[in-house]
C-alpha positions as CSV (number, residue, x, y, z in Angstrom):
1,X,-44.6,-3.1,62.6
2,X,-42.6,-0.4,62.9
3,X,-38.5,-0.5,61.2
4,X,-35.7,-0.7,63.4
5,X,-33.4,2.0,62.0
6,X,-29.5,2.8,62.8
7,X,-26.9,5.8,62.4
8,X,-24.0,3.9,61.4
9,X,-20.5,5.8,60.4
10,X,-17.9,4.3,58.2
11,X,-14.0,3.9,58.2
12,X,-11.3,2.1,56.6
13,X,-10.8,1.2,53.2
14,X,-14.0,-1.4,53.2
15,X,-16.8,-0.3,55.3
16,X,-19.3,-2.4,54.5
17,X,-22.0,-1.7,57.1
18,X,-19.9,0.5,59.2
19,X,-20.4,0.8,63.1
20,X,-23.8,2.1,64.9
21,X,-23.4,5.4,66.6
22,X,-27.0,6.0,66.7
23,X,-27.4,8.0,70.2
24,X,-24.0,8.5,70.4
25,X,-21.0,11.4,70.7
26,X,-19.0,11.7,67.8
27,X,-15.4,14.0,67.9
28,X,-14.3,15.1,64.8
29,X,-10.7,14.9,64.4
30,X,-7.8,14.4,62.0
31,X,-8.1,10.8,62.1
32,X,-10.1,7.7,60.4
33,X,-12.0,6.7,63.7
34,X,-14.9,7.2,66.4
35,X,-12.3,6.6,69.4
36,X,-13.5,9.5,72.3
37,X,-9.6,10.6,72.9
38,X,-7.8,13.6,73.0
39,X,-5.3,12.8,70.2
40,X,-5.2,13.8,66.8
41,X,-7.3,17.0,67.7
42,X,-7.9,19.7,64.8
43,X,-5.7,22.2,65.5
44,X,-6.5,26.2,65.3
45,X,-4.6,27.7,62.7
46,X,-2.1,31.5,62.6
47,X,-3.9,32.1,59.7
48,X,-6.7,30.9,57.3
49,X,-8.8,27.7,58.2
50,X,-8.0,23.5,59.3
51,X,-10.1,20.6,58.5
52,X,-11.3,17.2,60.4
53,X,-10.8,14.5,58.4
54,X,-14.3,13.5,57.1
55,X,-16.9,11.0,58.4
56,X,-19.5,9.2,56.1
57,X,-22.9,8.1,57.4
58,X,-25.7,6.2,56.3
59,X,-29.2,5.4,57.9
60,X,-29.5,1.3,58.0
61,X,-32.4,0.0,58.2
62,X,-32.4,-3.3,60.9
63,X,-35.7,-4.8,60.4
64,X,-38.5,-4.5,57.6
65,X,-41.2,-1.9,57.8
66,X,-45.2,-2.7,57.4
67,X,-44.6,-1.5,53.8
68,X,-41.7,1.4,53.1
69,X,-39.4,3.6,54.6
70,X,-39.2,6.8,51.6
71,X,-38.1,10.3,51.6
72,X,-34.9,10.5,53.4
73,X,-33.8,13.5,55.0
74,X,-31.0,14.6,57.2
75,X,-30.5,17.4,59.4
76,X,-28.8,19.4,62.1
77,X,-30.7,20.9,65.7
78,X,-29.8,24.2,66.8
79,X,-26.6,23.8,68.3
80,X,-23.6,26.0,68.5
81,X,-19.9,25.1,67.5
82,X,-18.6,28.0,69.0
83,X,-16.7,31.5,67.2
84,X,-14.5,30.3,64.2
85,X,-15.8,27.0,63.8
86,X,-18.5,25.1,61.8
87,X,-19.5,21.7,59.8
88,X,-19.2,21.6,56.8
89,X,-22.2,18.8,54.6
90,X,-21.7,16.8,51.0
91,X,-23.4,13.9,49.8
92,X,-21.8,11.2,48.4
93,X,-22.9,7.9,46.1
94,X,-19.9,6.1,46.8
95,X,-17.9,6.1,50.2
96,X,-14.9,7.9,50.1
97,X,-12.5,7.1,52.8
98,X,-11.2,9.6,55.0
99,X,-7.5,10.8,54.8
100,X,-4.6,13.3,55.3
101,X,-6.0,15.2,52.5
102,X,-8.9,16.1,54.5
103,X,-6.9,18.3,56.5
104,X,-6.7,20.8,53.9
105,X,-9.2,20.8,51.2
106,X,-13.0,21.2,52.3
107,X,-15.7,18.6,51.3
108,X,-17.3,21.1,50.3
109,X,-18.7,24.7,50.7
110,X,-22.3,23.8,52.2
111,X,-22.9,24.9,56.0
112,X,-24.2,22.1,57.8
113,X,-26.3,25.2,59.6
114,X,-28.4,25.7,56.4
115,X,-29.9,22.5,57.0
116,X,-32.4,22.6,59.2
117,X,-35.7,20.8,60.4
118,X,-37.3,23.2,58.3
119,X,-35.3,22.8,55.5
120,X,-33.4,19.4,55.5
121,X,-31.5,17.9,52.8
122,X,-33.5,15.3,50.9
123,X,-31.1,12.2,51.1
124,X,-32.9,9.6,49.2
125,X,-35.9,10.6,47.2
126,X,-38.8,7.9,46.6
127,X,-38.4,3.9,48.6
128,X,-35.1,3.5,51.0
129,X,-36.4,0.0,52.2
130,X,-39.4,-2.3,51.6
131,X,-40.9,-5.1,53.4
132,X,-39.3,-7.6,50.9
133,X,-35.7,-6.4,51.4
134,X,-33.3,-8.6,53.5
135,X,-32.3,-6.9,56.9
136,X,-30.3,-5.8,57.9
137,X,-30.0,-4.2,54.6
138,X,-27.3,-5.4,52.7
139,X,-24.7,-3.8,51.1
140,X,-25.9,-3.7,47.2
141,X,-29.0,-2.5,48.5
142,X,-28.3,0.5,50.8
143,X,-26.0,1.5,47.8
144,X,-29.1,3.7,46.6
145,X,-28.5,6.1,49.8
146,X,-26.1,8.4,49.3
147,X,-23.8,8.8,52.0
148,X,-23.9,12.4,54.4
149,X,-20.3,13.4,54.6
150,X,-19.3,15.9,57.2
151,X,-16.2,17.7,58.1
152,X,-15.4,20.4,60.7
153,X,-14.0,23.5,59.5
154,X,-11.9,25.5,62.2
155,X,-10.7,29.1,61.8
156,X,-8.0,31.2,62.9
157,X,-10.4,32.9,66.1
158,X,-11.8,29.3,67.0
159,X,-10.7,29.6,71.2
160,X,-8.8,26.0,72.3
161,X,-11.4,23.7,73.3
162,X,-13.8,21.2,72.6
163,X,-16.6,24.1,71.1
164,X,-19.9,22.8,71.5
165,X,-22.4,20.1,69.9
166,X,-24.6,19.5,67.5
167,X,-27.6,16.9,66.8
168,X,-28.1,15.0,64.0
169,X,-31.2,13.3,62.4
170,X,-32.4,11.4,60.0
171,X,-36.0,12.0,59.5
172,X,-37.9,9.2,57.2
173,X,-41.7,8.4,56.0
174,X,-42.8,5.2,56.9
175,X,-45.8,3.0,55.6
């Protein structure tokens, strides 16, 4: 049978198996939440660049596979942001929670643009899930996937608005 699989994202200081967003709209925004409002927007600096506060996700897995979910890879689709704007990827072991901080030091300096379906980032090498594992997964044992980490970058010639979209996957082999 085939695995029922999840997006979820994670907040707070404890996420445990954070909140499924698979399908969903995200807004990336200078606060520790999913909530589709207008507040805490990133705002488009004089000079120089502004940062989201970041969001952590992880792919859990709901129910068992025949035999293994391996090879973990995450992605973006085409998709445009818009002039002066763009997300920036990391990967993570352990969660980090979002905070103020966010706003101005970058996650990193990786484009989320550079990973593509062509070229995806290889999440978790080797098994993610078996058929033995308890599901959903638990904790301890989706502690082997690192966590994607994005955060939106925004530059002084962004234009006020809400600048686009991009998808996101998760591509997997499954046995």
């Amino acid at each position: 049978m085939t695995a029922q699989t999840e997006v979820h994202v994670h907040h707070g200081g404890a996420p445990l198996l954070g909140t499924d967003v698979t399908g969903g709209t995200l807004r990336f925004k200078r606060a520790d939440n999913d909530v589709q409002d207008a507040t805490n927007p990133v705002p488009i600096p004089a000079a120089g660049l502004g940062y989201s506060w970041r969001k952590s996700f992880r792919l859990i897995a709901q129910t068992a596979p025949d035999n293994e979910i391996s090879n973990l890879r995450f992605y973006a689709d085409a998709g445009s942001l818009g002039t002066g704007r763009r997300v920036l990827f990391a990967r993570s072991a352990a969660y980090v929670q979002a905070t103020v901080a966010d706003e101005t030091t970058p996650i990193s300096a990786v484009d989320l643009a550079t990973k593509t379906a062509a070229s995806p980032e290889l999440v978790q090498p080797g098994v993610l899930a078996d058929s033995t594992d308890t599901y959903p997964l638990a904790a301890g044992v989706a502690s082997s996937q690192d966590y994607v980490q994005l955060q939106l970058e925004v530059g002084s010639t962004a234009q006020a608005g809400t600048g686009g979209s991009l998808g996101l996957r998760y591509r997997y082999d499954e046995s």
